[in-house]
C-alpha positions as CSV (number, residue, x, y, z in Angstrom):
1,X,-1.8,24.8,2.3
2,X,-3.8,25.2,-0.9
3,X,-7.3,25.1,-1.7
4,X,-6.9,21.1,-2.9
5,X,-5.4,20.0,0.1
6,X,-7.9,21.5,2.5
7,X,-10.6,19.7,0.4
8,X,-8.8,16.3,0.1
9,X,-8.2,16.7,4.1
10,X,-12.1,17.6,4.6
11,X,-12.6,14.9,3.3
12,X,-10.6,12.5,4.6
13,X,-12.0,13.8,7.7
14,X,-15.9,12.9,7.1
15,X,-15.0,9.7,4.9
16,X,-12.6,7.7,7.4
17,X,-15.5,7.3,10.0
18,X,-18.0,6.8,7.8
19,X,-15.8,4.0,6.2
20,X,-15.7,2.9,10.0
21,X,-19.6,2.3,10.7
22,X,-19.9,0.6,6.6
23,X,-19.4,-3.1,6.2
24,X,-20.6,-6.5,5.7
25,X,-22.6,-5.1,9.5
26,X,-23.7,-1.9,9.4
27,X,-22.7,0.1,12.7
28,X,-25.3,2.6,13.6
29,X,-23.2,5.6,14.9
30,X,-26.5,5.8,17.9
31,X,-26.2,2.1,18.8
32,X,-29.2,0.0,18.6
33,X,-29.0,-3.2,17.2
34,X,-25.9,-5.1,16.9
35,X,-24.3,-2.7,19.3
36,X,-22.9,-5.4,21.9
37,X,-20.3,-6.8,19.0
38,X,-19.5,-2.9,17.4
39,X,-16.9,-2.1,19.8
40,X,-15.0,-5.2,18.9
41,X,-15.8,-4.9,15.0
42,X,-14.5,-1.0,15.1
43,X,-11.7,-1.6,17.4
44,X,-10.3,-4.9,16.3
45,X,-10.8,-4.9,12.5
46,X,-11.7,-1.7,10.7
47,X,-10.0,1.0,12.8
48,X,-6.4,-0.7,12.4
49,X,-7.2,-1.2,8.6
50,X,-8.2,2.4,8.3
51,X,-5.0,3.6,9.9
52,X,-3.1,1.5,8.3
53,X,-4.2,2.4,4.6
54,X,-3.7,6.3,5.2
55,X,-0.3,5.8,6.7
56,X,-0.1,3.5,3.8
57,X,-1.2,6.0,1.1
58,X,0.2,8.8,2.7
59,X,3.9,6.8,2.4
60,X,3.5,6.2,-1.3
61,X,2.4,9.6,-1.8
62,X,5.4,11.1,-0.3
63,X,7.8,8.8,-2.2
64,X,6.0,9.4,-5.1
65,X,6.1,13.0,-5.1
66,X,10.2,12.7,-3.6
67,X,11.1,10.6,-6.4
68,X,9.2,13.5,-8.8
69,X,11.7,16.1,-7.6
70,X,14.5,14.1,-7.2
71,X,14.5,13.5,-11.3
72,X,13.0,17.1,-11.7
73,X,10.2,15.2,-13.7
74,X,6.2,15.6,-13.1
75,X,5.6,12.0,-14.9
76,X,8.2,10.2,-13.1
77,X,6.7,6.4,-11.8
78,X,8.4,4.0,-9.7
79,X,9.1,1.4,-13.1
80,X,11.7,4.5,-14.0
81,X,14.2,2.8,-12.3
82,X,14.0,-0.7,-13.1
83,X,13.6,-2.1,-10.1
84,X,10.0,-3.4,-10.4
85,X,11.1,-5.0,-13.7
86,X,14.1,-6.5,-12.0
87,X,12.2,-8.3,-9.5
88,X,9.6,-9.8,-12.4
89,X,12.6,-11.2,-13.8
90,X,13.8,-12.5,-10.5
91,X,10.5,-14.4,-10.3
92,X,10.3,-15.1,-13.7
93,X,13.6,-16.9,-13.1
94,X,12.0,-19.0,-10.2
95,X,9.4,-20.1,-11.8
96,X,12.1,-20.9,-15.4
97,X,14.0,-22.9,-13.4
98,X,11.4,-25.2,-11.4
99,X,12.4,-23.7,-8.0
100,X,8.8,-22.6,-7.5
101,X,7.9,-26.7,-6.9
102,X,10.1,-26.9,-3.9
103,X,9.1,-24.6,-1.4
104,X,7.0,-21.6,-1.3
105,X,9.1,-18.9,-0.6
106,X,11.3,-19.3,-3.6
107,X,9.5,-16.8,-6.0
108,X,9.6,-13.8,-3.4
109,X,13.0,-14.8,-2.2
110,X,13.9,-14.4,-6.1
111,X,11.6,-11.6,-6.8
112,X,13.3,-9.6,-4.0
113,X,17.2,-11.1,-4.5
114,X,16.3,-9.8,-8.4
115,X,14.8,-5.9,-6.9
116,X,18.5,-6.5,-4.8
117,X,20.2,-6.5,-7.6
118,X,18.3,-3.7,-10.0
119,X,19.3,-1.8,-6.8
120,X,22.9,-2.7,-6.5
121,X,23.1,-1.8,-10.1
122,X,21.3,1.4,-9.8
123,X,24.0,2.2,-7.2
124,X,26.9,1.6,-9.1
């Protein structure tokens, strides 16, 4: 590992559970007041978020930097292969031809049929 990724991982290391204890209530790592709720407030709400949004990151970052070597290009971004475009058009669609009114679910169900087919495309 380089010298960047020991840093970032440093700290990730002191900033997640100090990210745990911040919030709209403060959780005192040495208990005190409030502490009869903090088990419920850490273990319920912020601890699953915080997981969640490194496994998160972490994903995006490895598909970022597979799509980069893929395509042999440093600069490459996810709108390279038109699939993000493709589902704006899907929506755009739903929302053209007054489907939106009806239910929903119509301008994801078109957004995603549309990334479908800038996938099916991309395949061919």
């Amino acid at each position: 590992m380089n010298r960047a990724s020991l840093i970032f991982a440093a700290l990730l290391a002191v900033l997640v559970p100090l990210s745990l204890l911040a919030g709209r209530v403060w959780i005192s790592p040495f208990g005190g007041e409030g502490a009869d709720n903090a088990a419920l407030i850490l273990m319920e709400l912020r601890l699953p978020r915080a997981v969640l949004a490194i496994t998160i990151g972490a994903g995006l970052g490895t598909a970022g930097a597979a799509m980069q070597g893929y395509l042999r290009n440093p600069l490459a971004d996810p709108g390279l292969f038109g699939i993000a475009p493709m589902a704006a058009l899907g929506a755009v669609a739903c929302l053209w031809l007054g489907l939106a009114a009806y239910s929903s679910w119509a301008v994801p169900a078109f957004a995603l049929a549309g990334a479908a087919l800038g996938m099916a495309l991309l395949a061919l």
